[in-house]
DRENFIZA-147395 format. One record per residue (C-alpha): residue number from 1; residue in one letter; chain; x, y, z negated. Coordinates in Angstrom, 2 decimals. Layout:
residues N
GUTI    nr   rest   kette         X         Y         Z
GUTI   NUM      A       A         X         Y         Z
...
This chain:
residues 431
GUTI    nr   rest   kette         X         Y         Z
GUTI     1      X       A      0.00      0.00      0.00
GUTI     2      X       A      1.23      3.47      0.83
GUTI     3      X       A      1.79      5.86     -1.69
GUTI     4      X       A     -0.12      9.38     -0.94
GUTI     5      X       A      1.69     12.30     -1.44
GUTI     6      X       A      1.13     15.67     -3.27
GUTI     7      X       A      0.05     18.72     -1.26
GUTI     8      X       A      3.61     20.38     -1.80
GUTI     9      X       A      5.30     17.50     -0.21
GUTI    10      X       A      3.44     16.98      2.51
GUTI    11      X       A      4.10     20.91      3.06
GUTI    12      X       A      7.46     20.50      2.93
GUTI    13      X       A      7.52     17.39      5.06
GUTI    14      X       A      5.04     19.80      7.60
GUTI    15      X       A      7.89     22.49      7.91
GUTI    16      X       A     10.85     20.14      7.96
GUTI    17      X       A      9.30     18.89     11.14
GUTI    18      X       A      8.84     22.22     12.52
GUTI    19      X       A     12.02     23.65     11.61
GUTI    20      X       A     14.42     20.84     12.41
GUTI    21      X       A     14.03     20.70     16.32
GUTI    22      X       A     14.70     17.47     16.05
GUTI    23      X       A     13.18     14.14     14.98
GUTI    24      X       A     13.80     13.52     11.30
GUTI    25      X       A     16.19     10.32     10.08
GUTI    26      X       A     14.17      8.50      7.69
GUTI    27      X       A     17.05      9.49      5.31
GUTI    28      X       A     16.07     12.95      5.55
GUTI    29      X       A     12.69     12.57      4.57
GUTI    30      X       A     12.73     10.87      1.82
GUTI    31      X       A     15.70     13.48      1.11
GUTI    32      X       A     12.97     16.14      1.17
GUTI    33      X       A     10.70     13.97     -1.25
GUTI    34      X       A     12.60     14.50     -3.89
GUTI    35      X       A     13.52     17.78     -3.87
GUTI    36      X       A     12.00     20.56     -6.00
GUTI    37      X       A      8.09     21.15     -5.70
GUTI    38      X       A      8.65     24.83     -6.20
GUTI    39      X       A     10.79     25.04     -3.29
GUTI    40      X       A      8.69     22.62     -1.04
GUTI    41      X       A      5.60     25.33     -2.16
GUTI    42      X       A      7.27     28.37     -1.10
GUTI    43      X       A      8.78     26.70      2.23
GUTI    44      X       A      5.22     26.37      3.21
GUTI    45      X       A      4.17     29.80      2.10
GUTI    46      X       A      6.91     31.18      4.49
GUTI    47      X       A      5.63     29.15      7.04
GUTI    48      X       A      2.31     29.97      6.61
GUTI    49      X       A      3.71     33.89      7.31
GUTI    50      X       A      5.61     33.08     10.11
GUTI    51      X       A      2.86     31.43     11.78
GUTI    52      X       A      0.66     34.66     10.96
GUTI    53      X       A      3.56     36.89     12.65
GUTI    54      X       A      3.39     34.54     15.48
GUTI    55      X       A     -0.47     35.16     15.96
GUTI    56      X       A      0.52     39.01     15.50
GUTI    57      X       A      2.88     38.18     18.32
GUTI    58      X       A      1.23     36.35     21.06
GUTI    59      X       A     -2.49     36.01     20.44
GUTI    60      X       A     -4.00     38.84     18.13
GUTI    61      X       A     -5.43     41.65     21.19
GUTI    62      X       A     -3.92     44.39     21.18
GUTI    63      X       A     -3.55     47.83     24.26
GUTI    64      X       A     -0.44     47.85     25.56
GUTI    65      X       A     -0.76     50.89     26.99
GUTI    66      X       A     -1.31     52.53     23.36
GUTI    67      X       A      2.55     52.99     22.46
GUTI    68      X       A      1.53     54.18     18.83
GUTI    69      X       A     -0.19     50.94     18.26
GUTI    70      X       A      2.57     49.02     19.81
GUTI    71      X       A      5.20     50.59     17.19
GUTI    72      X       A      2.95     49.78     14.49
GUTI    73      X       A      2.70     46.27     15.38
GUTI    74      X       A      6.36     45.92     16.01
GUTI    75      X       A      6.69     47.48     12.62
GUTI    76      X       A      4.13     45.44     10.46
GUTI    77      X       A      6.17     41.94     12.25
GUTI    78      X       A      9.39     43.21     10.71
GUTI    79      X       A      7.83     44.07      7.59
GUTI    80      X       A      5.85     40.63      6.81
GUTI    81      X       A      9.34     38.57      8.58
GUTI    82      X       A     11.08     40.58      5.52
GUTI    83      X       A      8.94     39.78      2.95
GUTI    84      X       A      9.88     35.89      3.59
GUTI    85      X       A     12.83     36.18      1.94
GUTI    86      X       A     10.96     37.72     -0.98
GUTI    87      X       A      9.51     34.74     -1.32
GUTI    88      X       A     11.99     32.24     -0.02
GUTI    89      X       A     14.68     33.37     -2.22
GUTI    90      X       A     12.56     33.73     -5.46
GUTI    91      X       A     13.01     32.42     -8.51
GUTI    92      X       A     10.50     30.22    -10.54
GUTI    93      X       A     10.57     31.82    -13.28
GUTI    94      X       A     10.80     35.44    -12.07
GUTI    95      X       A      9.71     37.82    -14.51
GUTI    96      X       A      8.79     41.68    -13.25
GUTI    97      X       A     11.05     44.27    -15.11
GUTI    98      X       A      8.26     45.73    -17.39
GUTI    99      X       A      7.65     42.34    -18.97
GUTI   100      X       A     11.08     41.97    -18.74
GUTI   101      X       A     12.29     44.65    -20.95
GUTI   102      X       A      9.11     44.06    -23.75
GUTI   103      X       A     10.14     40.21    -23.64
GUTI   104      X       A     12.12     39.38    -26.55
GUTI   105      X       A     12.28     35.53    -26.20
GUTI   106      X       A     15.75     34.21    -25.70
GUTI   107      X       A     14.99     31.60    -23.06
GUTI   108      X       A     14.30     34.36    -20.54
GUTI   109      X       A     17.24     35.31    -18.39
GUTI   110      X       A     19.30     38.25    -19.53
GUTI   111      X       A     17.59     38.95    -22.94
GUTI   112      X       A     20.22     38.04    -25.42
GUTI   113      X       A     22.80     40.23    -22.89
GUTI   114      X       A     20.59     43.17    -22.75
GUTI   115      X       A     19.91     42.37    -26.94
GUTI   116      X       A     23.92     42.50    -27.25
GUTI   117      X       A     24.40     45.86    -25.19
GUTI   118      X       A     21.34     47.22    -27.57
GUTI   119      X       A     23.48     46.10    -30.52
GUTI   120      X       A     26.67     47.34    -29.60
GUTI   121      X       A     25.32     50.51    -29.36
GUTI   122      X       A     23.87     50.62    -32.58
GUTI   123      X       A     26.98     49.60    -33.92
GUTI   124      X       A     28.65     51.93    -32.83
GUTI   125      X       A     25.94     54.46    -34.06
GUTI   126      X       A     25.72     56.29    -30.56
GUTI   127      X       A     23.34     58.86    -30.61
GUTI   128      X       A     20.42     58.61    -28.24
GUTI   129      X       A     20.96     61.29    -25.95
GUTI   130      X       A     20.01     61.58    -22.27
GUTI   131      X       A     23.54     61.09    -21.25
GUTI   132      X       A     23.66     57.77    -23.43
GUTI   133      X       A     20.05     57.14    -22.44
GUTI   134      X       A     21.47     56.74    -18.64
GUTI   135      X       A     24.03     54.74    -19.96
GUTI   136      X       A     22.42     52.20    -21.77
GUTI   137      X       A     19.64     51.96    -19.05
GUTI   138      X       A     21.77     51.47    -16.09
GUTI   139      X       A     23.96     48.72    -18.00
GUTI   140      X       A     20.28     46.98    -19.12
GUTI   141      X       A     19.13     47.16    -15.18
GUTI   142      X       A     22.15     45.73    -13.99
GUTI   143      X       A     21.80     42.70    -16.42
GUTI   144      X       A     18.03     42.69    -14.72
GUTI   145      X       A     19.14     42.95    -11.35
GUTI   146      X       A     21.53     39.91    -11.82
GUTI   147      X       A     19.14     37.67    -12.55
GUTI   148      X       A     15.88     38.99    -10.73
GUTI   149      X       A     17.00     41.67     -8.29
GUTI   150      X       A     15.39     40.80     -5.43
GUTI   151      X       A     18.72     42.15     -3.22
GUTI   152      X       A     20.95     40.05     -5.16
GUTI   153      X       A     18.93     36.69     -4.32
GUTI   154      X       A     17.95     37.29     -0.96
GUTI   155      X       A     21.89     37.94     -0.69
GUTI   156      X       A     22.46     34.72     -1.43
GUTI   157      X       A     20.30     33.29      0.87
GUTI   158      X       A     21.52     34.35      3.35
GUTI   159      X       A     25.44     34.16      3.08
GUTI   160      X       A     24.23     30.30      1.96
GUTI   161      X       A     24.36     29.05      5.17
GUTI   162      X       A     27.19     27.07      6.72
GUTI   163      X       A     29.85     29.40      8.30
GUTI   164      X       A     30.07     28.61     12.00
GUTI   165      X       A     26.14     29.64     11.79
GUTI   166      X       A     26.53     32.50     10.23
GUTI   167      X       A     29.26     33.82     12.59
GUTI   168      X       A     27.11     32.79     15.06
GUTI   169      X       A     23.97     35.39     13.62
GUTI   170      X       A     26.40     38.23     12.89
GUTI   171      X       A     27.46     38.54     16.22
GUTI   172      X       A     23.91     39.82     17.05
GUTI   173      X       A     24.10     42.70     15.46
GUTI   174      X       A     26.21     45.84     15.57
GUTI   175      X       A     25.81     48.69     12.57
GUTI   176      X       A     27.95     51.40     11.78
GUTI   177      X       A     27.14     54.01      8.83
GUTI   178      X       A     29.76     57.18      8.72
GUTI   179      X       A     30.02     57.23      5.35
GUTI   180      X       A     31.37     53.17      4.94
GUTI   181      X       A     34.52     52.87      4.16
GUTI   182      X       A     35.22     49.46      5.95
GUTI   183      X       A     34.26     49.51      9.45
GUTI   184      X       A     31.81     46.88     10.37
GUTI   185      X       A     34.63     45.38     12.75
GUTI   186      X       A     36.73     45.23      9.85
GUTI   187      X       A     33.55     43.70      7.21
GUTI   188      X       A     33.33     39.91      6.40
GUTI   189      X       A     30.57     37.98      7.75
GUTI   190      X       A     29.27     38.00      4.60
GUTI   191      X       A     29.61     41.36      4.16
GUTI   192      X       A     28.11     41.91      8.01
GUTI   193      X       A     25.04     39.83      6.44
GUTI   194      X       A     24.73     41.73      3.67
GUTI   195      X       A     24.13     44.76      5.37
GUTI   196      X       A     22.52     43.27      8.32
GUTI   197      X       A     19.51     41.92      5.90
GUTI   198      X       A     19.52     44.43      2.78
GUTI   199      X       A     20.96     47.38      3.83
GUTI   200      X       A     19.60     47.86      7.71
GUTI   201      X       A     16.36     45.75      7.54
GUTI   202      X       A     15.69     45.54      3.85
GUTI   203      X       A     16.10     48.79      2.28
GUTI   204      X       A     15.89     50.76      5.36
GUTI   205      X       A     12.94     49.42      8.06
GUTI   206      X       A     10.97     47.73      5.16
GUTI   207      X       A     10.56     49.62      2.44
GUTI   208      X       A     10.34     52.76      4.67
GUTI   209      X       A      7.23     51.26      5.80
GUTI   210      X       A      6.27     49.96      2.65
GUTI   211      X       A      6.34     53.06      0.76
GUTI   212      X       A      6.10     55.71      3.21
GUTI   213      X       A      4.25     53.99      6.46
GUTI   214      X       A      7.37     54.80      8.65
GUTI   215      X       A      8.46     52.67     11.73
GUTI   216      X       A     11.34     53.49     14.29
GUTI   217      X       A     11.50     52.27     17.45
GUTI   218      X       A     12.12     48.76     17.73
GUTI   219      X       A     14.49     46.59     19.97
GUTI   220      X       A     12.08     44.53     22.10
GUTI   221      X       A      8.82     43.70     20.11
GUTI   222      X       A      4.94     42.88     20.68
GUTI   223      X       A      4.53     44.63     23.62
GUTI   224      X       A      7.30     44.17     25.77
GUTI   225      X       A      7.54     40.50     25.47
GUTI   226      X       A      3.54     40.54     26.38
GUTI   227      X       A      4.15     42.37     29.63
GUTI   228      X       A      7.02     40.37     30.15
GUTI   229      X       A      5.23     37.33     30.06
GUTI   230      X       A      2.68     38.70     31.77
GUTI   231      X       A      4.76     39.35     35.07
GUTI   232      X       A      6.10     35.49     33.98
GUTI   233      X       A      9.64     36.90     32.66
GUTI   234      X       A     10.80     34.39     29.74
GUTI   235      X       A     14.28     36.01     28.98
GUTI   236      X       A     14.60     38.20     25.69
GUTI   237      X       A     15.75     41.34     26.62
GUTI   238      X       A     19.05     42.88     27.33
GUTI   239      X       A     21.50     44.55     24.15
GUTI   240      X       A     20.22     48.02     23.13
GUTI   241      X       A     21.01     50.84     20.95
GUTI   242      X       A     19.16     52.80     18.42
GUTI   243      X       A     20.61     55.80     16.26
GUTI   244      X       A     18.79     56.09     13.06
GUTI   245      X       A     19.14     57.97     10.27
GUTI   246      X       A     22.19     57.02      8.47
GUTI   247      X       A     23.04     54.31     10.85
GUTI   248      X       A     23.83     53.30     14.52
GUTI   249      X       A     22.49     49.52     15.52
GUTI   250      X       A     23.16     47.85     18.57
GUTI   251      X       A     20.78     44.48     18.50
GUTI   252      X       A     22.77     41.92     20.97
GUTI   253      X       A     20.33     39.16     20.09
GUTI   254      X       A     17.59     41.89     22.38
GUTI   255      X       A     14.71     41.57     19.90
GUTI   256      X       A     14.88     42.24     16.47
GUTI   257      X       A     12.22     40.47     14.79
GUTI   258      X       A     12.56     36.93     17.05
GUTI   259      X       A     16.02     37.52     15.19
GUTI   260      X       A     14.57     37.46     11.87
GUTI   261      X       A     12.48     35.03     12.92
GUTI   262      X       A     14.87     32.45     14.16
GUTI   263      X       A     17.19     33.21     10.87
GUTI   264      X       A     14.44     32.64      8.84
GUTI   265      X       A     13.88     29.35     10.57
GUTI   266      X       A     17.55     28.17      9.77
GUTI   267      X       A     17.45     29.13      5.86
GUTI   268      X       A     14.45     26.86      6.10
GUTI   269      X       A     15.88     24.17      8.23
GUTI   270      X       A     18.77     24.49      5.21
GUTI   271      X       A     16.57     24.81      2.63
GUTI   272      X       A     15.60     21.38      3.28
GUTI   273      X       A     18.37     19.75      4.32
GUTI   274      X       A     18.04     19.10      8.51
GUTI   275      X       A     20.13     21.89      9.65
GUTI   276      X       A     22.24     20.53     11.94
GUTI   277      X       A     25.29     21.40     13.93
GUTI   278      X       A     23.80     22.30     17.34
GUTI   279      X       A     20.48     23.58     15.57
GUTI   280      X       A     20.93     26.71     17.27
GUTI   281      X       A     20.61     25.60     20.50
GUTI   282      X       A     17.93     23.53     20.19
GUTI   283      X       A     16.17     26.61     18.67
GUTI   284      X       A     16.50     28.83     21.77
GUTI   285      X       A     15.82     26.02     24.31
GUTI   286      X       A     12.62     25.13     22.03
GUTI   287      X       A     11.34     29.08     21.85
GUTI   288      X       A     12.40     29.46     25.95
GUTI   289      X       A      9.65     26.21     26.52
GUTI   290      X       A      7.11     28.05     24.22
GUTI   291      X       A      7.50     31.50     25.99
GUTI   292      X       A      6.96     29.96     29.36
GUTI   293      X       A      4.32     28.06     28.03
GUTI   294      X       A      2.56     31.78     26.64
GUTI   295      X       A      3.42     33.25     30.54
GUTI   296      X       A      1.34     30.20     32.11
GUTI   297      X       A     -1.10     31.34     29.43
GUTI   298      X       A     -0.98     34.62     30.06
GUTI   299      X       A     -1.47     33.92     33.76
GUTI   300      X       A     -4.49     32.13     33.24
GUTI   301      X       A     -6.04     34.75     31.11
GUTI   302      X       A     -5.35     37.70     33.43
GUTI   303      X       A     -6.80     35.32     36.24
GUTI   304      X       A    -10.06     35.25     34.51
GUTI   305      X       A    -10.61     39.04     33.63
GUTI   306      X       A     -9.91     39.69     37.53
GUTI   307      X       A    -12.76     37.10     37.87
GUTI   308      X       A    -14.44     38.92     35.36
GUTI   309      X       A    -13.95     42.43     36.63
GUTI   310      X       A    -15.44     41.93     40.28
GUTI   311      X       A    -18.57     40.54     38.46
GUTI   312      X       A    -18.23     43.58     36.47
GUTI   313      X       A    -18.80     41.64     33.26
GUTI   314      X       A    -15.08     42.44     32.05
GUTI   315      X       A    -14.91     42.46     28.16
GUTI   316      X       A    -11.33     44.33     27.88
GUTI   317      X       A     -8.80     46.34     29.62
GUTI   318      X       A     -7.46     44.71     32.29
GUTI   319      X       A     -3.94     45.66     33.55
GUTI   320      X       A     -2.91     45.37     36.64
GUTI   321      X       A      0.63     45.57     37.62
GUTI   322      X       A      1.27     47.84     40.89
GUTI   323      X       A      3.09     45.89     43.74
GUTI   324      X       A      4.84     47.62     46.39
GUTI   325      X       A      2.70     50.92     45.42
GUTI   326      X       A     -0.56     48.90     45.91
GUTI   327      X       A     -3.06     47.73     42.59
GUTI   328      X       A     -3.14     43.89     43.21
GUTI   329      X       A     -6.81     42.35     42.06
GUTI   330      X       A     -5.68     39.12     43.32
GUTI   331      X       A     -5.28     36.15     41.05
GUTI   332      X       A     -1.51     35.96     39.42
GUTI   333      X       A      0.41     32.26     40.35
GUTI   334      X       A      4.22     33.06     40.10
GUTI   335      X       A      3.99     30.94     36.67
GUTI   336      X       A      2.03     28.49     37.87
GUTI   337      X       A      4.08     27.92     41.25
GUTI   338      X       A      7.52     28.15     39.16
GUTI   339      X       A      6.40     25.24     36.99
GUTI   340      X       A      5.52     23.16     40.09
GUTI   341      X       A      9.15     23.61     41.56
GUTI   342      X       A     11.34     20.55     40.84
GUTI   343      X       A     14.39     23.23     40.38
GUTI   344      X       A     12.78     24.99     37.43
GUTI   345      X       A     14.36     24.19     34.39
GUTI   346      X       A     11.62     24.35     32.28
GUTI   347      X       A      9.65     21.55     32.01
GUTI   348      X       A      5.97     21.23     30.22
GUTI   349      X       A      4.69     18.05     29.42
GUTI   350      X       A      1.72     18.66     32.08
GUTI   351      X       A      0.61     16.70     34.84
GUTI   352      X       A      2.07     18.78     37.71
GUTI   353      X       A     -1.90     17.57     39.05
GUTI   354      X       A     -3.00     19.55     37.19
GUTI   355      X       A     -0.42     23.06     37.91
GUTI   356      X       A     -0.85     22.32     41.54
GUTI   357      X       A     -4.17     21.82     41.67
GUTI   358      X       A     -4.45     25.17     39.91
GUTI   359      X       A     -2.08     27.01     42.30
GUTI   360      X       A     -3.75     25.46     45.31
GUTI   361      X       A     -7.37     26.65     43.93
GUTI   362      X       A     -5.88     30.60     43.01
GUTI   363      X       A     -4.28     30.78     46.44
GUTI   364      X       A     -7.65     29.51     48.67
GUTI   365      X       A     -9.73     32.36     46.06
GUTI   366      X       A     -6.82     34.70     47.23
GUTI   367      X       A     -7.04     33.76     50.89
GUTI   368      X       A    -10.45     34.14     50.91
GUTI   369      X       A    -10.63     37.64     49.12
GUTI   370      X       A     -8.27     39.09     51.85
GUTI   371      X       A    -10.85     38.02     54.45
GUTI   372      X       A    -13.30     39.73     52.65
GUTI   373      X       A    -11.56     42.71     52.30
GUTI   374      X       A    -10.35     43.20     55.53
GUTI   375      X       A    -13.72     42.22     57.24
GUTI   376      X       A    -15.84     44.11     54.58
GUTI   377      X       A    -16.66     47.88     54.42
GUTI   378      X       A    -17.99     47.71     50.93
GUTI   379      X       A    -15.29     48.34     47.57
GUTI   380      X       A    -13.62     45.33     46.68
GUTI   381      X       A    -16.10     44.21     43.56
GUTI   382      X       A    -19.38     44.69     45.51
GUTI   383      X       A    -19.57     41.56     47.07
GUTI   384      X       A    -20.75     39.63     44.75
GUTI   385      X       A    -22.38     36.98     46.47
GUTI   386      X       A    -19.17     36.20     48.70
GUTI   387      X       A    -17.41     36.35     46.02
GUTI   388      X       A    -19.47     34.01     43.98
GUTI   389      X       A    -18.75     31.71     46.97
GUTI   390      X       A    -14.88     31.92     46.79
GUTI   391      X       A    -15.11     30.62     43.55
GUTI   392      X       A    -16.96     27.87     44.23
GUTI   393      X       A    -15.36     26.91     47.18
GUTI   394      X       A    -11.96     26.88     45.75
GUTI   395      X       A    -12.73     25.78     42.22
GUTI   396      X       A    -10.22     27.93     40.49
GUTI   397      X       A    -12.52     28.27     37.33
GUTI   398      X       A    -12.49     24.44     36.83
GUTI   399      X       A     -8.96     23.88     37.09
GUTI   400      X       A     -8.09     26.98     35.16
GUTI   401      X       A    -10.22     25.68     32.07
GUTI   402      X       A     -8.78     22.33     32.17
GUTI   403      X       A     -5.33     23.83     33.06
GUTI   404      X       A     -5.81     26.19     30.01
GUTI   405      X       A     -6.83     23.57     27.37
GUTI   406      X       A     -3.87     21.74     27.89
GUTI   407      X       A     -1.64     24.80     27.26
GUTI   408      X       A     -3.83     24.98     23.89
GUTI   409      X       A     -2.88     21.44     22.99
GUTI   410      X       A      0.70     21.73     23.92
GUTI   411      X       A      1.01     24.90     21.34
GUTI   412      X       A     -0.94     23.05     18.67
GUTI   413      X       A      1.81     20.52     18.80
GUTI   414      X       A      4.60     22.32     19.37
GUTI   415      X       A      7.75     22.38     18.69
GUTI   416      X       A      6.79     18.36     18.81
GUTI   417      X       A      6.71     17.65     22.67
GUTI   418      X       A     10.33     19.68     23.32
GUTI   419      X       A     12.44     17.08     21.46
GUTI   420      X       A     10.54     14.14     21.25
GUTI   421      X       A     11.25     11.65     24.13
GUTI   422      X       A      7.77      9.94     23.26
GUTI   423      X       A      5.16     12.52     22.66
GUTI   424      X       A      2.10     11.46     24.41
GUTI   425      X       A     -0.57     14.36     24.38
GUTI   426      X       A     -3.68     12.97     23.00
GUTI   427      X       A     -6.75     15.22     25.07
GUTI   428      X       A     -9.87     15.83     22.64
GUTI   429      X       A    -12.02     16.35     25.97
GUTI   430      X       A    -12.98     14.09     29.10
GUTI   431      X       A    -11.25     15.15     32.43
């Protein structure tokens, strides 16, 4: 008889999977079956955030053509990706500095040092004074800030992982402040970490925006990668650089929070145990399938509010990219056409039935609108009736559904069918 497992277990055991790119050795799980339930509870909390970001990312609507939104939702990603470490790198028995300084029990951490630097004092029969006030208060927060300062743990998080990875993350990032007086060239890679995570995007992009609502532009984001996809461009983009206040970043990586993102994923794959030496690359090949996998998506969805928009039934903006000077309102394939190709090298477990039938089915409905257009007098979404006849005749809508629920199941299991030589995609509708 099987044993059933607790709910922070099979958490744990849920974001191994995810996070480890990689089948797991049965060594490894019964690895992460014994490790702390604490831990295995927060891992899934983080997860549970990411995946939120994620939806923030891809799926939640949102104008692109509204840039103030668009910095505000590049802003609120780097903000909740931050607040993972919060909670990643927390302690058990964290205690919040007001209790903190009424507590007098000796089992909480720091009490009998902050008791001794009260004593000492009084010893010494200083006289309370604002002067010695400071004092005394800035040794009795530093004896806090060792044990629950939320920069000093998230500081060890991240310099935790193994060196060759961290070399590897460091290198994606460039800052320079004026007033340092180690260059960043000349910084360790902890140090480079250090200011990376709790200088630049700790103290400076998140709590800016905690406490004061502010976001700065941000290097790539929401809204880029959508129109990117959109146009059924997978790349991140190129190295940029942003002067801020205080500082000077260059972001090599090309997007800042899919850098947070990924790091997050490898204190997680550590965290547990299954980060392994070529985990990086396994990572980006993974999030390249995924992205492709959001342009086919992408594709399909802008192929159904041009449907929408010459019935004039269209429930959103619809952008349409210019081409050669002329508004397209033809049905997008390029995605579609690329994953037919046997030279593409990215491969979705889809029948290539069902991509070609697809592309075949968008390209008649394209065929046929030109005739239209050219042979009709009328604007372009007045002929409805014809119209209503190129879809029928070339069954786009069909294949597009059935095309489109596959993409569904493929992200509902992901990252499972990129490593796994023997997923089989189990279809929860008749063909």
């Amino acid at each position: 008889m099987i044993k059933p497992i607790d709910i922070n277990t099979f958490g744990g055991l849920s974001v191994a999977h995810n996070v480890a790119m990689r089948s797991l050795s049965d060594s490894e799980i019964e690895a992460i079956k014994q490790k702390d339930p604490s831990l295995l509870e927060r891992v899934s909390k983080v997860m549970s955030r990411i995946n939120f970001t994620d939806e923030l990312r891809y799926s939640v609507n949102i104008d692109l053509t509204d840039a103030m939104e668009c910095n505000h939702r590049n802003a609120l990603e780097t903000y909740l990706l931050c607040t993972c470490f919060d909670t990643l790198s927390g302690k058990d028995d964290y205690v919040e500095l007001q209790s903190w300084l009424k507590a007098h029990k000796s089992t909480i951490l720091g009490i009998s040092d902050r008791a001794a630097i009260l004593q000492s004092e009084k010893n010494n029969g200083t006289i309370v004074s604002a002067e010695s006030f400071s004092s005394i208060i800035a040794e009795v927060l530093k004896i806090y800030n060792q044990q629950y300062g939320v920069n000093q743990n998230i500081n060890l998080l991240v310099t935790s992982l193994p060196s060759d990875i961290k070399t590897q993350f460091v290198n994606e990032f460039t800052v320079n402040k004026k007033t340092w007086e180690i260059p960043w060239q000349d910084k360790t890679v902890d140090q480079k970490l250090k200011v990376i995570f709790i200088e630049y995007l700790f103290n400076f992009r998140r709590n800016l925006y905690t406490h004061e609502s502010r976001s700065f532009p941000s290097f790539g984001g929401i809204c880029l990668m959508r129109e990117n996809l959109s146009k059924g461009i997978i790349e991140l983009p190129k190295q940029s650089t942003y002067q801020f206040p205080d500082y000077d970043v260059t972001c090599h990586h090309g997007d800042e929070s899919l850098f947070i993102r990924e790091f997050l994923f490898a204190c997680l794959a550590h965290k547990l145990g299954v980060l392994s030496p070529e985990w990086r690359n396994l990572y980006k090949h993974a999030e390249r399938q995924k992205r492709m996998l959001y342009a086919l998506l992408y594709e399909i969805k802008h192929n159904i509010q041009v449907m929408q928009a010459y019935f004039q039934i269209l429930l959103e903006p619809l952008i349409v990219y210019s081409k050669d000077g002329q508004s397209s309102y033809k049905l997008e394939t390029k995605v579609a056409q690329l994953l037919t190709t046997s030279n593409s090298d990215i491969l979705l477990p889809i029948d290539k039935y069902f991509l070609e039938s697809y592309f075949e089915a968008a390209s008649q409905f394209n065929s046929e609108i030109d005739v239209l257009h050219k042979t009709s007098v009328k604007k372009p979404f007045d002929e409805t009736s014809q119209i209503a006849n190129a879809l029928i005749n070339s069954k786009v809508r069909l294949h597009g559904q059935e095309l489109g629920k596959r993409c569904i199941k493929l992200l509902n299991d992901y990252p499972e069918w990129v490593y796994s030589k023997t997923y089989q995609p189990t279809w929860s509708f008749s063909l």
